[in-house]
C-alpha atoms as a printed R data frame, in Angstrom:
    type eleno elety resid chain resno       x       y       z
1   ATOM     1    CA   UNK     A     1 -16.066 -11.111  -1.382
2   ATOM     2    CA   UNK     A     2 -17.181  -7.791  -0.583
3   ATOM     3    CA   UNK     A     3 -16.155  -4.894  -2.507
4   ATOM     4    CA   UNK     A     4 -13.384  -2.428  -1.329
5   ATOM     5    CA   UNK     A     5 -14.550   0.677   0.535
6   ATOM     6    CA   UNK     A     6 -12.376   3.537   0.945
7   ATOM     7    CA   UNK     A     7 -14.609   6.503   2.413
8   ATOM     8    CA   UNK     A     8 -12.825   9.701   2.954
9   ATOM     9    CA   UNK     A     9 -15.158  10.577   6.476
10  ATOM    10    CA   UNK     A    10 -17.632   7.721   8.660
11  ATOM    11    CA   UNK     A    11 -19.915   8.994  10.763
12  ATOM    12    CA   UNK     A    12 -21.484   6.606  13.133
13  ATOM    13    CA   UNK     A    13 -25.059   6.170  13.749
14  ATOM    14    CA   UNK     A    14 -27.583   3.502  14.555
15  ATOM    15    CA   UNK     A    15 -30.132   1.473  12.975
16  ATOM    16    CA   UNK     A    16 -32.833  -1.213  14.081
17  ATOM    17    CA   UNK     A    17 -31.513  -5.019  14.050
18  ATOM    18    CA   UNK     A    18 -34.360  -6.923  12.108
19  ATOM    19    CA   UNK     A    19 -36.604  -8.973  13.573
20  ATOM    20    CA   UNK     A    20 -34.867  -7.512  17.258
21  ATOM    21    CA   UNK     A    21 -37.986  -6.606  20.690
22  ATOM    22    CA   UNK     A    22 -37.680  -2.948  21.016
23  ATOM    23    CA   UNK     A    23 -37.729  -3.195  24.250
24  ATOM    24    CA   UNK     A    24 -34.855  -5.886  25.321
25  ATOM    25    CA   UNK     A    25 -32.267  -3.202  24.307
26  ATOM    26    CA   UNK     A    26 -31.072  -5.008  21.426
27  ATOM    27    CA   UNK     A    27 -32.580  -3.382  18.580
28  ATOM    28    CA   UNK     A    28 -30.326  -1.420  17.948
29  ATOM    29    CA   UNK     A    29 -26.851  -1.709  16.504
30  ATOM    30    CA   UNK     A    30 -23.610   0.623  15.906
31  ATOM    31    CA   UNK     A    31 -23.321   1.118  12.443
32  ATOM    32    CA   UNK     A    32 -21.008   3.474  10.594
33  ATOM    33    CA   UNK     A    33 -22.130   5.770   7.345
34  ATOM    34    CA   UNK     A    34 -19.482   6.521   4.697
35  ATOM    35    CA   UNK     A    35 -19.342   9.483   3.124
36  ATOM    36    CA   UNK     A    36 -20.154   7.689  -0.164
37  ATOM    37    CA   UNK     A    37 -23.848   6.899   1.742
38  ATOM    38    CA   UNK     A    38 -23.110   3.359   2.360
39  ATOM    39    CA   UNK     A    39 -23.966   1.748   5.447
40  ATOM    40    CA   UNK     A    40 -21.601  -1.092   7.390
41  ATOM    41    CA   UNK     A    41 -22.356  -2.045  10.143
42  ATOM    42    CA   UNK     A    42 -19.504  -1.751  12.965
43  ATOM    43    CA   UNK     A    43 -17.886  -4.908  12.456
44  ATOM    44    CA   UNK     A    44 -16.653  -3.788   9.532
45  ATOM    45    CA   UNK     A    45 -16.033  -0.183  10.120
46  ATOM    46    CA   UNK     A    46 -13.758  -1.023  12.560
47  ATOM    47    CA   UNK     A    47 -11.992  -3.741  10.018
48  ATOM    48    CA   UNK     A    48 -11.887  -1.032   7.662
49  ATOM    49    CA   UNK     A    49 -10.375   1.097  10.120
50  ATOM    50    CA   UNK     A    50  -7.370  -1.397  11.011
51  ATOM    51    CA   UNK     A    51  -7.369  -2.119   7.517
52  ATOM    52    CA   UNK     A    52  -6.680   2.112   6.673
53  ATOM    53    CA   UNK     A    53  -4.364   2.067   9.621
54  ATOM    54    CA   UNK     A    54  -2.508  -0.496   8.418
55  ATOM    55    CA   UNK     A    55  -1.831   0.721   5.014
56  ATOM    56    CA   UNK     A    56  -1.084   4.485   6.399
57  ATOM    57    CA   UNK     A    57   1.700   2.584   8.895
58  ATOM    58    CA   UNK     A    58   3.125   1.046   5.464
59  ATOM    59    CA   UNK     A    59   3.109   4.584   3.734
60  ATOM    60    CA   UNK     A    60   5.123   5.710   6.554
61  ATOM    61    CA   UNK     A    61   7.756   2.895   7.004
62  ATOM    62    CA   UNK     A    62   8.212   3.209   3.118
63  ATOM    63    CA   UNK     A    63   7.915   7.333   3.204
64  ATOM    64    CA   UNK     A    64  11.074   6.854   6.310
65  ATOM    65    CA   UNK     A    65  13.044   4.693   4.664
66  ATOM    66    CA   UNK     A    66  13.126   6.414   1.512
67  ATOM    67    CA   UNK     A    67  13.705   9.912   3.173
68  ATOM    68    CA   UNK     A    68  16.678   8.184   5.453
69  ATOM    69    CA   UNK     A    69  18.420   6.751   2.252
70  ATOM    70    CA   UNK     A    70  18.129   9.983   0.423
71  ATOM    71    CA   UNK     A    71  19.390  12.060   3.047
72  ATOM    72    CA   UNK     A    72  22.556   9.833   3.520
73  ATOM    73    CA   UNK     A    73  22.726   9.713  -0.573
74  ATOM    74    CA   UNK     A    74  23.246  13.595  -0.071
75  ATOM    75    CA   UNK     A    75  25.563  13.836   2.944
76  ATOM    76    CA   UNK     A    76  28.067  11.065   1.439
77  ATOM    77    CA   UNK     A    77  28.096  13.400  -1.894
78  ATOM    78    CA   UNK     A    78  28.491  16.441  -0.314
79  ATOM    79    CA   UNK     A    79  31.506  15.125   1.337
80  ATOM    80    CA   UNK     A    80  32.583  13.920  -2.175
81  ATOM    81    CA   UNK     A    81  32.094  17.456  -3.757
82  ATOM    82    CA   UNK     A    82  33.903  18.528  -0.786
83  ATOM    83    CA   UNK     A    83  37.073  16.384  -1.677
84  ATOM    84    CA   UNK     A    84  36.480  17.076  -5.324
85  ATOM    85    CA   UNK     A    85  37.186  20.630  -4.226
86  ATOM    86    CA   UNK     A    86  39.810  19.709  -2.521
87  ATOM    87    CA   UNK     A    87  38.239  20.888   0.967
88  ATOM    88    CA   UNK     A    88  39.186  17.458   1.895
89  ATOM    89    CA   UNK     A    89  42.225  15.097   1.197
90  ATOM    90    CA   UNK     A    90  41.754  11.749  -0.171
91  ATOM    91    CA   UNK     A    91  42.826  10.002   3.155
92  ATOM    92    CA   UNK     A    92  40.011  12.112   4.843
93  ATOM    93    CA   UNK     A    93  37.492  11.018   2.228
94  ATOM    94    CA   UNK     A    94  38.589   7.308   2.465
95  ATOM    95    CA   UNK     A    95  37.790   7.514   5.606
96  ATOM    96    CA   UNK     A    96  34.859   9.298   5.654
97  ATOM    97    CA   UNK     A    97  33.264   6.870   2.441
98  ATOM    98    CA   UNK     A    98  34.244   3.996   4.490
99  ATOM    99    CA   UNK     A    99  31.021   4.763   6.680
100 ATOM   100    CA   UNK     A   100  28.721   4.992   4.021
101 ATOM   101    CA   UNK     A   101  29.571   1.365   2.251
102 ATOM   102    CA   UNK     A   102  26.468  -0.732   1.955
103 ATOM   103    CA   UNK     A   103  26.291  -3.886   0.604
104 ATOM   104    CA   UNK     A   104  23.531  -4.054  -1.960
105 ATOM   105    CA   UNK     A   105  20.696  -6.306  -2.500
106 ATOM   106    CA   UNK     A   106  21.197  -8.829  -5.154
107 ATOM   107    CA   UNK     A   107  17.989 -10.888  -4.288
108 ATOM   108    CA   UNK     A   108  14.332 -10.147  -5.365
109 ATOM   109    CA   UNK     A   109  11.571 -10.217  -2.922
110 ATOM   110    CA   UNK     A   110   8.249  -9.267  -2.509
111 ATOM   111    CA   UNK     A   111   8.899  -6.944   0.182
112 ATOM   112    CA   UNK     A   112  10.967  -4.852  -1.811
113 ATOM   113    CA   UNK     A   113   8.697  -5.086  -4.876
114 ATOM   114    CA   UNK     A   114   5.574  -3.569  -2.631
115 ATOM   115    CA   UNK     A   115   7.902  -1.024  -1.243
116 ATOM   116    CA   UNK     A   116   8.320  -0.229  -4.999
117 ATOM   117    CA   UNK     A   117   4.770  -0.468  -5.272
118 ATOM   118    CA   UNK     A   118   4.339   2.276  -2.520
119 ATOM   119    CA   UNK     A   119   6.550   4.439  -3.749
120 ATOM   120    CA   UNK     A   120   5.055   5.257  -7.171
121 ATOM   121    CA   UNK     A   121   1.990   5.094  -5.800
122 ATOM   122    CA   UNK     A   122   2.433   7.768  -3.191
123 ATOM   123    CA   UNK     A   123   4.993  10.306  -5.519
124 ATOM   124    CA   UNK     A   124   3.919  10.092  -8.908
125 ATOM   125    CA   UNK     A   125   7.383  10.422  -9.858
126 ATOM   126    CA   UNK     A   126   9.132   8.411 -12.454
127 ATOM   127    CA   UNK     A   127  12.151   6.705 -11.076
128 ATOM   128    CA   UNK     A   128  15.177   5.276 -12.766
129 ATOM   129    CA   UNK     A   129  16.707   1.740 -12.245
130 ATOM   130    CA   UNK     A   130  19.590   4.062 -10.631
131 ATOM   131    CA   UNK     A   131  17.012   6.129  -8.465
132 ATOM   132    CA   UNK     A   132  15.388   2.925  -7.501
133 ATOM   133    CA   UNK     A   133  18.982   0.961  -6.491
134 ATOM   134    CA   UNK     A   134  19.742   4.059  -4.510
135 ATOM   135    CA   UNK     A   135  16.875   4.481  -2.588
136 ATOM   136    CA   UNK     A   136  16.149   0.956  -1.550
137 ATOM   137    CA   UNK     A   137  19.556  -0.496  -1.531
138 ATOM   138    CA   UNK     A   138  19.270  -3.106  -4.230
139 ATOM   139    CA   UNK     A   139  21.368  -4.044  -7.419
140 ATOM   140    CA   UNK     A   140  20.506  -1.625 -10.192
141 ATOM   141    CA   UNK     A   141  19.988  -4.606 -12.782
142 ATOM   142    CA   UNK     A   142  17.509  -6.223 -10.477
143 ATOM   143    CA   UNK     A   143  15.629  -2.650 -10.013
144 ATOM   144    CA   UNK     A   144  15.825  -2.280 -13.760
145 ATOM   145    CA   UNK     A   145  14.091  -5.928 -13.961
146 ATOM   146    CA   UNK     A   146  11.319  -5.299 -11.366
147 ATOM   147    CA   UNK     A   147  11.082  -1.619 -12.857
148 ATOM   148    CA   UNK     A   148  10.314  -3.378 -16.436
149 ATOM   149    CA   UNK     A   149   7.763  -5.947 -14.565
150 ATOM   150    CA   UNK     A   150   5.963  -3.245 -13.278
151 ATOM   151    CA   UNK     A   151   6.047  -0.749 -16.283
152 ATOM   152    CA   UNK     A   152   2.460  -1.185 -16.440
153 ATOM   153    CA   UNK     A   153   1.484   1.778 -14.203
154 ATOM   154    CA   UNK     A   154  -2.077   0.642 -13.744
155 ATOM   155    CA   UNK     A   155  -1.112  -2.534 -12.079
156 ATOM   156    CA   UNK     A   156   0.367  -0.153  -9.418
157 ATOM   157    CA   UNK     A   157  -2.083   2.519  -9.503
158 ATOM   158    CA   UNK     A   158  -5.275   0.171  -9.195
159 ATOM   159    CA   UNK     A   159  -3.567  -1.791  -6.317
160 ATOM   160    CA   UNK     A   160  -5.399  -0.706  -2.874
161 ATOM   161    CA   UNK     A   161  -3.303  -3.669  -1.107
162 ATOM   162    CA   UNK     A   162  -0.103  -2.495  -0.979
């Protein structure tokens, strides 16, 4: 198994294919330079590539979803500071929290637990069971239980394959 390579810049380049005529055109092939001074050839820069892209499209997905749930976290208490203040009757906030009922998650999975995984790994914040049963829509016992599985940090912070 080859070891993981996460290089920051690749500059591409060329070197001579072993044992390849010089003069067939085929003595040369692409291959890409990392910025740690490794060599791959382009095979696997461009695996490497995917494999960056990938993860970045992952970041994102998790990144949106947290974001979304956040904002509507905010807008339905607004609304209830707003009745609270009585800027709003109680019919008019019935209504209005009627909207924002979700029905939570009472199942484990692995998707949610790399979501998890993402998340601490890309805010360095600490997150209650509560935070974490807001954000991704799951029962707050469960989060508490996969919070506890992954208390330790280095699990999450030494995964690259999230």
């Amino acid at each position: 198994m080859k070891p993981e390579i996460s290089p920051t810049e690749i500059n591409w380049t060329t070197a001579p294919v072993p044992g390849a005529d010089v003069g067939t055109g085929t003595s040369q092939y692409k291959i890409a330079l990392l910025s740690s001074g490794q060599l791959i050839n382009a095979w696997d820069a461009d695996s490497l590539i995917n494999k960056l892209s990938e993860r970045f499209n992952r970041i994102i997905t998790v990144s949106d979803e947290v974001i979304s749930s956040l904002k509507t976290s905010l807008d339905y208490n607004g609304y209830y500071i707003a009745y609270l203040l009585d800027q709003l009757s109680e019919e008019e906030f019935n209504m209005i929290a009627e909207t924002y009922a979700i029905t939570l998650e009472t199942e484990e999975s692995e998707e949610t637990i790399e979501k998890i995984k993402i998340l601490f790994k890309i805010s360095r914040e600490n997150f209650s069971p509560s935070d974490i049963s807001t954000i991704f829509r799951i029962d707050e016992e469960m989060a508490g239980k996969i919070l506890a599985n992954l208390k330790d940090m280095k699990h999450i912070e030494g995964s690259e394959d999230f």
